[in-house]
C-alpha positions as CSV (number, residue, x, y, z in Angstrom):
1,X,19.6,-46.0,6.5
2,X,18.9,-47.8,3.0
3,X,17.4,-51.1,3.0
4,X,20.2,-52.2,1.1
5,X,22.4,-56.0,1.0
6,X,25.4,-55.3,3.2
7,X,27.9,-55.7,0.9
8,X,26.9,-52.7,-1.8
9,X,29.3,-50.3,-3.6
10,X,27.5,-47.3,-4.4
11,X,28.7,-45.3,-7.4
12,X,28.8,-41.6,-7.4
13,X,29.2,-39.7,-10.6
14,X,29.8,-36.3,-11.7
15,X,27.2,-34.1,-13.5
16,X,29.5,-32.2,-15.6
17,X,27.1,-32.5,-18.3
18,X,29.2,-29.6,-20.1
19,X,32.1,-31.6,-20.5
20,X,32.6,-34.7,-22.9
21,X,34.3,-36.4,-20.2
22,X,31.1,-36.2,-17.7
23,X,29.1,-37.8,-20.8
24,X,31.9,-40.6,-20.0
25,X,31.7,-40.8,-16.7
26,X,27.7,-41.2,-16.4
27,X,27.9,-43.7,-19.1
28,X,30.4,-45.9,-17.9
29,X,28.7,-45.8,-14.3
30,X,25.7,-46.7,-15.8
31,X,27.2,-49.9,-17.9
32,X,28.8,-51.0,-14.4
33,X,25.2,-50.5,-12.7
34,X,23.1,-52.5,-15.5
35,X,25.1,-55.1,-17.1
36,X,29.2,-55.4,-16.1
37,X,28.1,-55.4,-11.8
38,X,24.5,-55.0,-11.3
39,X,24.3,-57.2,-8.3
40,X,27.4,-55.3,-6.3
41,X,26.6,-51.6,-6.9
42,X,23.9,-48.9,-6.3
43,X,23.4,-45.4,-7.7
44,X,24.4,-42.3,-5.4
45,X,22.4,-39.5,-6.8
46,X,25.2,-36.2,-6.9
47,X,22.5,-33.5,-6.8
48,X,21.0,-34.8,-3.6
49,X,23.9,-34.6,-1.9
50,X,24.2,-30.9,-2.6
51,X,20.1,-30.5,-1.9
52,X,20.2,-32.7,1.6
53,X,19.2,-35.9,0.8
54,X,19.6,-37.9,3.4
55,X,19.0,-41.3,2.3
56,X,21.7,-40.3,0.2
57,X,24.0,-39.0,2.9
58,X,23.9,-42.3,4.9
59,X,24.5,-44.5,2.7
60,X,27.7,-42.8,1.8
61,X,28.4,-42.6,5.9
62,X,28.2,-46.4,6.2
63,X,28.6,-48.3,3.0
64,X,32.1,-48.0,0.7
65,X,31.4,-45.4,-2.8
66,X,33.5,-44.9,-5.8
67,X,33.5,-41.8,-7.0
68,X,34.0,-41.1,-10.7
69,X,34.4,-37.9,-12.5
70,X,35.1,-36.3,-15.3
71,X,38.0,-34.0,-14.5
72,X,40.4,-32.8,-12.3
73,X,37.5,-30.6,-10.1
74,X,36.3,-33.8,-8.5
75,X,32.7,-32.6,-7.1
76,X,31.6,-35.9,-6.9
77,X,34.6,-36.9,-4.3
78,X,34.2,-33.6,-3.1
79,X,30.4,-34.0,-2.4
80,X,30.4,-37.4,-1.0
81,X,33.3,-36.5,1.6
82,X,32.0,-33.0,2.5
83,X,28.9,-34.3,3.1
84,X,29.1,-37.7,4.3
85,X,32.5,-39.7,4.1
86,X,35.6,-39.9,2.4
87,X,35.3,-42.4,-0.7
88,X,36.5,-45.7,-0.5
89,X,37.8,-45.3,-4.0
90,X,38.1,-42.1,-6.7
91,X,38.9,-42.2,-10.3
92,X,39.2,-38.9,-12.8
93,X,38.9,-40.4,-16.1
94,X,40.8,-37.4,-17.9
95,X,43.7,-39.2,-15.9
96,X,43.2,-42.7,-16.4
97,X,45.9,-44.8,-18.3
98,X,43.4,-44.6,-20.9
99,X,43.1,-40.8,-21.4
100,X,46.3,-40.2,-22.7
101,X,45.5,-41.8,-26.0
102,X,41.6,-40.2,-26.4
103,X,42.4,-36.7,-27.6
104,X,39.2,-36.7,-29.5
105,X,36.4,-38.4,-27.9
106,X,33.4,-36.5,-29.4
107,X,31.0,-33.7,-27.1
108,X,28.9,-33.5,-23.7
109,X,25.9,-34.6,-26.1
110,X,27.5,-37.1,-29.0
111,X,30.4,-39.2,-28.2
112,X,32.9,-40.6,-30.7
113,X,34.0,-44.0,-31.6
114,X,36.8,-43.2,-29.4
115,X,34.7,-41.8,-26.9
116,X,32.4,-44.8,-26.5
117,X,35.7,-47.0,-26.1
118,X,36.7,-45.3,-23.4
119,X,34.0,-45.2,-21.3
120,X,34.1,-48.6,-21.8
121,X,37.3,-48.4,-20.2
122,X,36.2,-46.4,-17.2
123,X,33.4,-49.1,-16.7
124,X,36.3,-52.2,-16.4
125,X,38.1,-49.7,-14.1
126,X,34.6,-49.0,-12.1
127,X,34.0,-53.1,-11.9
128,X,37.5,-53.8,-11.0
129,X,37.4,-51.7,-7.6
130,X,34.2,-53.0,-7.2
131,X,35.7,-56.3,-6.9
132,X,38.8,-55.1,-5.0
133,X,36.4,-53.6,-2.2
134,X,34.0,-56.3,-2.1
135,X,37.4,-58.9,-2.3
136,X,36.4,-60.9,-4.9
137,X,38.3,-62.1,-7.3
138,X,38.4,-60.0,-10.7
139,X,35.8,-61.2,-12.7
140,X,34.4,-60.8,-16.7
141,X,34.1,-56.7,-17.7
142,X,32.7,-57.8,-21.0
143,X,29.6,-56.1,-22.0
144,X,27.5,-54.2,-24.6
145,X,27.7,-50.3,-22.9
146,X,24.1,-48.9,-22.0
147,X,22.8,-46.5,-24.9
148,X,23.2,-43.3,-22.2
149,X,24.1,-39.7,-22.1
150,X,22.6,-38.2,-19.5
151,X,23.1,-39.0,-15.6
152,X,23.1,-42.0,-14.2
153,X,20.6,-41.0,-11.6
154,X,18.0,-39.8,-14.0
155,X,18.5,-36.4,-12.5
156,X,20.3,-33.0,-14.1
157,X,22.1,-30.5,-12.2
158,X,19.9,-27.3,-12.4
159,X,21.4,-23.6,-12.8
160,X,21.2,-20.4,-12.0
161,X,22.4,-17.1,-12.9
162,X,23.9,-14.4,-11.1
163,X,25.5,-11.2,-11.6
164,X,29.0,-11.7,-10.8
165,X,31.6,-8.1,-11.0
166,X,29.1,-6.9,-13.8
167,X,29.0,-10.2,-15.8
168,X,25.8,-12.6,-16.0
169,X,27.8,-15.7,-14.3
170,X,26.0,-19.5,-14.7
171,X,26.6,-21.0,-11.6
172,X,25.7,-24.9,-11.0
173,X,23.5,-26.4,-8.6
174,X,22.5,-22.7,-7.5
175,X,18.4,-23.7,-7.2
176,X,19.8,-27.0,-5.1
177,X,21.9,-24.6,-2.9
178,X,19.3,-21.5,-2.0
179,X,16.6,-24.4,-1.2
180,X,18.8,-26.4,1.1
181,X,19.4,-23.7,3.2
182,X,15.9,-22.0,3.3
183,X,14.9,-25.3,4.5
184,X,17.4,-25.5,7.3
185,X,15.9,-22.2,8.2
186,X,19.4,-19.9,7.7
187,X,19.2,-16.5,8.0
188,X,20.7,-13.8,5.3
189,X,24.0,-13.2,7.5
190,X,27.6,-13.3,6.6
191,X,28.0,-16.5,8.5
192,X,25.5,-17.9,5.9
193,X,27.3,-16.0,2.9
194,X,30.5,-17.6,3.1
195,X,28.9,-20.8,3.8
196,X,27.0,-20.1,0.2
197,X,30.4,-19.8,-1.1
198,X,31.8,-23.0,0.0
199,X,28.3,-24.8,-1.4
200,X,28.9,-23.2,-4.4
201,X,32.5,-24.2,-4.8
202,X,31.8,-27.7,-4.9
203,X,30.5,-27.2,-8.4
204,X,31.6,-24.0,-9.7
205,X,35.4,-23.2,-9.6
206,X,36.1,-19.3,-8.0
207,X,38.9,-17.6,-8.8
208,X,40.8,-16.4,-5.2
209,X,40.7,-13.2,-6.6
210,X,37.0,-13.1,-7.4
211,X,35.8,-15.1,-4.0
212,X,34.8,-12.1,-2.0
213,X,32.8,-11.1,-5.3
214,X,31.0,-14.7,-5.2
215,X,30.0,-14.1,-1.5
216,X,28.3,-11.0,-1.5
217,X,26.3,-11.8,-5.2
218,X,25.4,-15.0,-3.6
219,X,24.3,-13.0,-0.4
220,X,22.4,-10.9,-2.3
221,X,20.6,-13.5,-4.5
222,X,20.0,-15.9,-1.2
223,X,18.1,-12.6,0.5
224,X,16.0,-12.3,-2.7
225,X,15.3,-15.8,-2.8
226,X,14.0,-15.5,0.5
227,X,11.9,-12.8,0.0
228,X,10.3,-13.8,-2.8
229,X,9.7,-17.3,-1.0
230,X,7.6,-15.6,1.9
C-alpha cells in the first residue's frame, strides 16, 4: 500500500494525447492536483495500470479515484476497474454541461481560448467530487490553470505498430502490453491471445468484425516479441 493520509482522492486521467479533449482532461487534473485541491488528491498514473504497477493498483483497491477522460471510450474508468476497483466517481468531459457550448476548443497540442476555459471547467467539476467524497463542504475552485499539455503523470502512452488485415495499424500501450505479460511469464497460446485482445481493448477500439483479426496479429507480434527477448 501507499504511504498515503487516509483520506486521499486519487485522480486518474486519460492519455488520449490524440484528442483535444485528453489535452483537457490532463490539464484540468493537473490544476486540481497543484493549486484548486492539492492537499485532497493524488496522481494515479494510467500507463501503469496497463504495465502492472502495483503501487498503482492498490491504491485504486483501497482509496476512492475519479476518473476523468476525454471521450466516450473511457480507458481510464475502464483501467482502474479492470484492474483494481470500480471508481468512486467518472466524468467524460465531451459530455459535461460544459461541452455542449465548446465546439471549437483548439488541438491535442494547442488549446484555444475556449479550450483553456473549459478545462477550467472540468477542474471545478474534479474539486467538487473531491469535496463530495471527502464530505466537505464545497469550497473556492478559483485558480490560475497549470501551464500543461502533456499527462498529468509525467508519463506518455507508448505505441506500437502492427499489421492488421494488410494495413500498418497504430495500436496504444502495445510496448506496456507485450512487457506485462512476458513478465508474468505467459506463454504464446490462444488463452494468452485473446487475453492480448482484451489488454488491447482498453485503449484501442476493435471493430467486432475485425476482433479475430486483432487476436491472431497480436499473437503473432507477442511470439516475436518473445523471441527476440531470449
Amino acid at each position: 500500500m501507499p504511504d498515503l493520509p487516509r483520506k486521499k482522492i486519487g485522480l486518474i486521467a486519460c492519455s488520449g494525447e490524440e484528442l483535444a479533449e485528453g489535452t483537457v482532461t490532463r490539464r484540468a487534473v493537473r490544476k486540481v492536483l497543484e493549486t484548486l485541491r492539492p492537499d485532497d488528491t493524488v496522481t494515479l498514473c494510467l500507463p501503469l495500470f496497463l504495465a502492472g504497477g502495483e503501487g498503482e493498483r492498490a491504491f485504486a483497491r483501497h482509496y476512492p479515484t475519479i476518473a476523468v477522460d476525454g471521450c466516450d471510450k473511457r480507458c481510464a474508468a475502464l483501467a482502474t476497474e479492470k484492474y483494481s476497483a470500480k471508481p468512486a466517481a467518472s466524468i467524460v468531459v465531451n459530455e459535461t454541461a460544459d461541452a455542449a457550448e465548446c465546439h471549437d476548443i483548439g488541438t491535442a497540442r494547442h488549446l484555444n481560448e475556449a479550450g483553456m476555459q473549459f478545462a477550467d471547467s472540468v477542474a471545478r467539476l474534479i474539486a467538487e467530487e473531491t469535496d463530495r467524497l471527502l464530505k466537505k463542504p464545497r469550497r473556492k475552485t478559483s485558480g490560475l490553470a497549470a501551464d500543461f499539455g502533456g499527462c498529468s503523470c509525467s508519463s506518455g502512452l507508448p505505441s506500437g505498430t502492427v499489421r492488421i488485415l494488410g494495413r500498418a495499424t497504430r495500436i496504444a500501450g502495445l510496448p506496456l502490453i507485450l512487457a506485462q505479460f512476458r513478465d508474468q511469464e505467459r506463454g504464446p497460446d490462444q488463452k494468452t491471445a485473446a487475453a492480448l485482445l482484451e489488454a488491447a481493448k482498453i485503449y484501442n477500439e476493435v471493430p467486432d468484425s475485425q476482433q479475430q483479426a486483432w487476436k491472431e496479429a497480436l499473437f503473432l507480434e507477442y511470439a516475436q516479441f518473445l523471441k527476440e527477448k531470449d
